[in-house]
PAVOGU-994901 format. One record per residue (C-alpha): residue number from 1; residue in one letter; z, x, y. Coordinates in nm, 3 decimals, always signed. Each point is the difference from the previous one (the first is absolute). Layout:
% residues N
(r NUM; 'A'; (Z; X; Y))
...
END
This chain:
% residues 192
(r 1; 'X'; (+0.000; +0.000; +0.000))
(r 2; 'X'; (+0.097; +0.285; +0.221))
(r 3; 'X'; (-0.353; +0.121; -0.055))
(r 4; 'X'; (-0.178; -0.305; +0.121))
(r 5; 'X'; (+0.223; -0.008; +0.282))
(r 6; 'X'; (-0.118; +0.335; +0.091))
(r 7; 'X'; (-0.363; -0.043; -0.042))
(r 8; 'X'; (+0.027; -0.362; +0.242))
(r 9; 'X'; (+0.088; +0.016; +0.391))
(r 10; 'X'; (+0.110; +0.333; +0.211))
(r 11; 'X'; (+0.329; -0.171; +0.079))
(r 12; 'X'; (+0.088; +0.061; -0.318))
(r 13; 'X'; (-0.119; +0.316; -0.109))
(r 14; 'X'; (+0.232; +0.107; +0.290))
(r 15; 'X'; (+0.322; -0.245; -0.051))
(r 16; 'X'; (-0.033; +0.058; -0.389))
(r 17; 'X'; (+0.094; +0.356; -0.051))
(r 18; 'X'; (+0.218; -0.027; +0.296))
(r 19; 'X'; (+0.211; -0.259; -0.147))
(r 20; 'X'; (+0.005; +0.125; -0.402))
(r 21; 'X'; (+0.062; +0.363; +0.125))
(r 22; 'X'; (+0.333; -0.136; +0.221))
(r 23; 'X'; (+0.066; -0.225; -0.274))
(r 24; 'X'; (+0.035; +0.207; -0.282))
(r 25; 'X'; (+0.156; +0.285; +0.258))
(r 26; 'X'; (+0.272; -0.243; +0.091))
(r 27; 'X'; (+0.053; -0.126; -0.375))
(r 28; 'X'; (-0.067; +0.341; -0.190))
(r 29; 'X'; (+0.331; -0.037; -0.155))
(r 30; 'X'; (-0.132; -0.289; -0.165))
(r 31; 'X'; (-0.348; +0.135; -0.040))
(r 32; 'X'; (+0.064; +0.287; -0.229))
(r 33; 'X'; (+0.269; -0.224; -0.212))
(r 34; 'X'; (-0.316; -0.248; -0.090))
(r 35; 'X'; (-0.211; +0.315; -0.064))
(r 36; 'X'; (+0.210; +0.122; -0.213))
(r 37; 'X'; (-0.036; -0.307; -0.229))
(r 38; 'X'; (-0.356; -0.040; +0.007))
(r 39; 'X'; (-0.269; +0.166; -0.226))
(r 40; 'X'; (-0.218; +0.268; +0.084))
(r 41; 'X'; (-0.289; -0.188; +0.044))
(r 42; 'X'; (+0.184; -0.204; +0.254))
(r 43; 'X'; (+0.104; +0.353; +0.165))
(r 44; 'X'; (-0.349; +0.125; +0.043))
(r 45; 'X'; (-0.118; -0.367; +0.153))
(r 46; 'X'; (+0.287; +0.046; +0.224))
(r 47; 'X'; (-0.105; +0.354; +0.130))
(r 48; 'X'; (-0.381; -0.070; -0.025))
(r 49; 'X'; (+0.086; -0.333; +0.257))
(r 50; 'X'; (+0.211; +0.254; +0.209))
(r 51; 'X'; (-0.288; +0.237; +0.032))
(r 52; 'X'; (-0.194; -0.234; +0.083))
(r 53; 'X'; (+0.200; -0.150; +0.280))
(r 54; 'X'; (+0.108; +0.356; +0.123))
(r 55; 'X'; (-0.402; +0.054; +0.014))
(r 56; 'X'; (-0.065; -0.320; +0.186))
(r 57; 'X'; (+0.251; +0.111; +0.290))
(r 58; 'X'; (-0.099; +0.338; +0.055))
(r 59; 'X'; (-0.363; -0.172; +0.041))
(r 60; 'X'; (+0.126; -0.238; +0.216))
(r 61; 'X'; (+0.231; +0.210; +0.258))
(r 62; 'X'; (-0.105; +0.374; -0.090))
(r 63; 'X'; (-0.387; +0.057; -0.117))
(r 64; 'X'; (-0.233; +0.041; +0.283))
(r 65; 'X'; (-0.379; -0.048; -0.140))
(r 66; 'X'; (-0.278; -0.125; +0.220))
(r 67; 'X'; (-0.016; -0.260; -0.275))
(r 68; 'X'; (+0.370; -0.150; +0.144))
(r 69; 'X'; (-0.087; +0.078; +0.307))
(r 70; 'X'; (-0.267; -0.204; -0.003))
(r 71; 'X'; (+0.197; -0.274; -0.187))
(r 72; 'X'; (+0.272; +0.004; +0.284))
(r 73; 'X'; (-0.209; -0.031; +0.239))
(r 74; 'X'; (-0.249; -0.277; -0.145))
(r 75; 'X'; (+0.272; -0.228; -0.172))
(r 76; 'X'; (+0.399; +0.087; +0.044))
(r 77; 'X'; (-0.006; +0.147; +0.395))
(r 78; 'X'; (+0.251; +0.237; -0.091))
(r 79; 'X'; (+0.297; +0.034; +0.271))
(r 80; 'X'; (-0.031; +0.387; -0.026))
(r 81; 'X'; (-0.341; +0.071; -0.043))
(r 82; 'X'; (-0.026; +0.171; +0.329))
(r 83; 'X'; (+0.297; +0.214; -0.076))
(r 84; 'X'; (+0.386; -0.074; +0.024))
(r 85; 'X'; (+0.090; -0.016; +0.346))
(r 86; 'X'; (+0.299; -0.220; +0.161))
(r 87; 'X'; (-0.207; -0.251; +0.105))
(r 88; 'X'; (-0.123; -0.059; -0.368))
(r 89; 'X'; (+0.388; -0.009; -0.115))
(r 90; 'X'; (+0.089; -0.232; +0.206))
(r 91; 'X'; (-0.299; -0.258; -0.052))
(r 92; 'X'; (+0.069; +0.007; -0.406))
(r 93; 'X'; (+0.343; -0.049; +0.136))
(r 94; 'X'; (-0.036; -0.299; +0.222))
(r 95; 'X'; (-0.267; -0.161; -0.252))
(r 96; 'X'; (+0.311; +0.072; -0.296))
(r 97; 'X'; (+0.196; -0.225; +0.207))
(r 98; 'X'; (-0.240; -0.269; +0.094))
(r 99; 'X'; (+0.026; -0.069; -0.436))
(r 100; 'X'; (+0.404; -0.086; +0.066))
(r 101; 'X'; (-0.095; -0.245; +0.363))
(r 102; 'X'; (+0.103; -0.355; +0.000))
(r 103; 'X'; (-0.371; -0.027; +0.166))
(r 104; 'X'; (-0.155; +0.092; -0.300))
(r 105; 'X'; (+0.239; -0.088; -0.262))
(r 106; 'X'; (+0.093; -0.347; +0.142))
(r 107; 'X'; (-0.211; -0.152; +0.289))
(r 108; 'X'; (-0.328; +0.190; +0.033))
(r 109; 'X'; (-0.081; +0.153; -0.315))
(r 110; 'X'; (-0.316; +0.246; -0.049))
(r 111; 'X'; (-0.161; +0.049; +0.336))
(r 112; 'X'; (-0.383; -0.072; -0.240))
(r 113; 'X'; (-0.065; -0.356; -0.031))
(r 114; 'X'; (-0.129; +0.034; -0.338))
(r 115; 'X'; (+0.294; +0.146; -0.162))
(r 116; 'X'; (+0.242; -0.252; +0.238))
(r 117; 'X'; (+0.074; -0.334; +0.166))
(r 118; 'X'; (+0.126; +0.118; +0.292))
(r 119; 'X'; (+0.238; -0.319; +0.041))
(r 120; 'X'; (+0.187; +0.147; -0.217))
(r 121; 'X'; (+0.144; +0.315; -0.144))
(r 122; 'X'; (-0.080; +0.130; -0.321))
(r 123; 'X'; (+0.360; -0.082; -0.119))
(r 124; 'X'; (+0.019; -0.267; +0.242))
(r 125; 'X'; (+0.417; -0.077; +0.020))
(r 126; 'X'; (+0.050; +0.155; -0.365))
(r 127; 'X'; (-0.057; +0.318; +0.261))
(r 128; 'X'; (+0.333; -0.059; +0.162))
(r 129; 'X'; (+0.195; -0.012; -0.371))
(r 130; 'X'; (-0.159; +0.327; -0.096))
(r 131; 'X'; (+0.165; +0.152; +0.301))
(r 132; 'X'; (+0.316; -0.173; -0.102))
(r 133; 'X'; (-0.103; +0.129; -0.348))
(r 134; 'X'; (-0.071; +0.356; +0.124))
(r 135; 'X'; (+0.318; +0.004; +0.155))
(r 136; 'X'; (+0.187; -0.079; -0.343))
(r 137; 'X'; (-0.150; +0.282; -0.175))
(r 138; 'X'; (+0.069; +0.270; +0.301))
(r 139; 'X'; (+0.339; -0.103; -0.055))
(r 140; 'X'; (+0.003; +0.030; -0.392))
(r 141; 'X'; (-0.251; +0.295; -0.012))
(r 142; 'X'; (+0.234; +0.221; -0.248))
(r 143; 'X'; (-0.100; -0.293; -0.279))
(r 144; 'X'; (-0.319; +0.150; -0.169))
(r 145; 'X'; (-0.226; -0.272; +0.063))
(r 146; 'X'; (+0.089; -0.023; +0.395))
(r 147; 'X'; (-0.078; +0.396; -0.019))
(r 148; 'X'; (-0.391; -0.131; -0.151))
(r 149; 'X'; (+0.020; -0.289; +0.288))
(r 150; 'X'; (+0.078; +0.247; +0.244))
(r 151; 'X'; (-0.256; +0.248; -0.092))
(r 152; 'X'; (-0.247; -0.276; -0.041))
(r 153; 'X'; (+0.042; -0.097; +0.331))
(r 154; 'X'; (+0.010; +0.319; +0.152))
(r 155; 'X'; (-0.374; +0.050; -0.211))
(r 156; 'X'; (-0.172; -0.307; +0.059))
(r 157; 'X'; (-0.124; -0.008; +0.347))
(r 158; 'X'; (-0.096; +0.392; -0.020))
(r 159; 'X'; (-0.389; -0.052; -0.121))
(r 160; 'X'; (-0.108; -0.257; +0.223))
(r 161; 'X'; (+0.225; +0.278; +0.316))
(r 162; 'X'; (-0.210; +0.235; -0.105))
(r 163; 'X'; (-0.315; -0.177; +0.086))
(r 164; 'X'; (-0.106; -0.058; +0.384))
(r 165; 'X'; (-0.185; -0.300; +0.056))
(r 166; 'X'; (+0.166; -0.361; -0.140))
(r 167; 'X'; (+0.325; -0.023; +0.041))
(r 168; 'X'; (+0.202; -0.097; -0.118))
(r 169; 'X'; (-0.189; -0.090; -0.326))
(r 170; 'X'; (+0.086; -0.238; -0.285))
(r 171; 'X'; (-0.232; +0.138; -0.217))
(r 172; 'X'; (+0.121; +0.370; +0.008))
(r 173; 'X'; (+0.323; -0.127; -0.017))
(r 174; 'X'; (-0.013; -0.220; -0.284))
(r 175; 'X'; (+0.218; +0.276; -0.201))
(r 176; 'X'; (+0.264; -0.182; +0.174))
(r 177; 'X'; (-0.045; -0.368; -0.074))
(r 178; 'X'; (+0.216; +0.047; -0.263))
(r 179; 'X'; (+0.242; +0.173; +0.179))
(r 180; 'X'; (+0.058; -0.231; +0.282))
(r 181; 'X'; (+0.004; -0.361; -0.258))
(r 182; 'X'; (+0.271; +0.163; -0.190))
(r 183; 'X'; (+0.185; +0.100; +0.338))
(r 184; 'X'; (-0.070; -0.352; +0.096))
(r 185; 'X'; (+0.166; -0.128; -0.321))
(r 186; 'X'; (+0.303; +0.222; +0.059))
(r 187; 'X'; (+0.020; -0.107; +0.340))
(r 188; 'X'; (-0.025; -0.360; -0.096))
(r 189; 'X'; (+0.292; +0.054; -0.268))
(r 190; 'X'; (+0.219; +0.206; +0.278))
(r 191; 'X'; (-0.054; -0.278; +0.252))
(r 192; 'X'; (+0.077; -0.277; -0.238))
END
């Protein structure tokens, strides 16, 4: 599945690796206890799908061919494909943020019609209990799964930051649809 993933949309070629390689950082404890119980075949998958995903970030942030170049420029508008200056850092930083607005979350939703109402957000007011939601886990981050939540959310914006024109944009940030129903779920509980 991981594969397919890979081979489908730049958003997640970039929040894939991202997100297994913090994952499995933050539970590595936990990681090598399963590995130890699983056969070698199972091993070798493992490490040929870590490979893989350690290969598909050094092409994505490191490798400079006039093949990616040309990629950038034609399809992703890479923030930093002019170089890394402050100006770049703080436009990937001020579209990160326009992923967590009420405008887009809540009332306004993607700025493109065709991926949008724009009456509405694209959580509409489930928006406001996945802040309430988001809140709760900050709180109870030493619980493993807060730690994922946390990370997640920290992740999920970062592909569609990285990219100038569009945003924000629900459909490089649909890595964290998930994210922000199940924040909405804990924020319904909390308020309850």
């Amino acid at each position: 599945a991981a594969l397919a993933v890979l081979s489908s949309h730049a958003a997640a070629r970039v929040f894939l690796p991202l997100f297994l390689t913090v994952y499995l950082f933050t539970r590595r404890t936990e990681a090598r206890r399963a590995v130890r119980g699983l056969a070698p075949q199972a091993v070798l998958a493992g490490f040929v799908l870590a490979t893989y995903l350690a290969v598909q970030l050094y092409f994505v942030f490191v490798y400079d061919s006039p093949a990616s170049a040309i990629q950038a420029s034609l399809l992703s508008y890479f923030a930093f494909r002019d170089g890394i200056d402050l100006q770049a850092i703080l436009g990937v930083i001020l579209r990160y943020l326009q992923h967590w607005s009420p405008q887009f979350l809540i009332f306004q939703g993607d700025p493109n019609v065709k991926y949008s109402t724009g009456v509405v957000g694209q959580l509409g007011l489930l928006g406001l209990f996945s802040y309430l939601g988001l809140y709760w886990v900050v709180q109870n981050r030493r619980h493993p799964a807060a730690r994922t939540f946390v990370w997640w959310a920290i992740l999920w914006p970062l592909p569609s930051a990285l990219i100038v024109p569009d945003n924000p944009n629900a459909v490089r940030g649909i890595s964290g649809l998930p994210l922000l129903l199940i924040l909405a779920t804990g924020g319904l509980y909390v308020a309850a």
